[in-house]
C-alpha positions in Angstrom: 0.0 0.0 0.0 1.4 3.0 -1.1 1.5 6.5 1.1 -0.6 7.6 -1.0 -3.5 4.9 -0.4 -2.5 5.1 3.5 -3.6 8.8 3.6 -6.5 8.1 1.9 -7.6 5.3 3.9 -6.7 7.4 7.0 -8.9 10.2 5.7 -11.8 8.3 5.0 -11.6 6.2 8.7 -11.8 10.3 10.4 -14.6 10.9 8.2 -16.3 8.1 9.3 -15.8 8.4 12.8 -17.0 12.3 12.3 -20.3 11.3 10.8 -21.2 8.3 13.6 -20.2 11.2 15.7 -22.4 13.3 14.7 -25.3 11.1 14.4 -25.1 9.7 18.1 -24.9 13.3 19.2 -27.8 14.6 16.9 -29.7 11.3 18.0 -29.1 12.2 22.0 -30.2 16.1 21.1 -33.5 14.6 20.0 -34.0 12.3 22.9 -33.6 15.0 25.4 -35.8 17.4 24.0 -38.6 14.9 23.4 -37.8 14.0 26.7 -37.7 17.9 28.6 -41.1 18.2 26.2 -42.7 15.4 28.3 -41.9 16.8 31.4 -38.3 14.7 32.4 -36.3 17.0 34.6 -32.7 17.9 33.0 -30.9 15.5 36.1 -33.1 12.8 34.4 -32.3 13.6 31.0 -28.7 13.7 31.8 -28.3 10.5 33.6 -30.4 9.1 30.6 -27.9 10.0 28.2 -24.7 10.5 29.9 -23.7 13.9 29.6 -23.1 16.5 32.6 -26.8 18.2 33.4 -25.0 21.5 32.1 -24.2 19.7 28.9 -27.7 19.3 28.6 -28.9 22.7 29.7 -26.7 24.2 27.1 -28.8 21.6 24.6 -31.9 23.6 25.5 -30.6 26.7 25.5 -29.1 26.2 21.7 -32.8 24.4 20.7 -34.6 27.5 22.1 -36.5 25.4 24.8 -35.1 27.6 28.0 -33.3 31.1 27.9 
């Protein structure tokens, strides 16, 4: 395998872990605000999906659910 090919592969491998990336995080966005609009407090929602409870107060914030 040339260089060449190994820079490539490496390029494609970051690309790939950027877009599962992305998706688990867009897919955990949409579980905690389905989850603060049925009334889950944010301790709950962060235990649910393992981030900090400020992680997920910063989530509403960006989504326009709290100021």
């Amino acid at each position: 395998m040339s260089t060449y090919d190994r820079i490539i592969e490496k390029g494609i491998e970051k690309g790939i872990e950027k877009g599962v990336e992305l998706g688990v995080r867009s897919q955990i966005t949409k579980t905690i605000l389905a989850g603060y609009d049925n009334g889950l407090s944010t301790s709950i929602l962060a235990n649910v999906t393992g981030l900090k409870e400020k992680e997920v107060l910063q989530i509403l914030k960006e989504c326009g659910k709290i100021e």
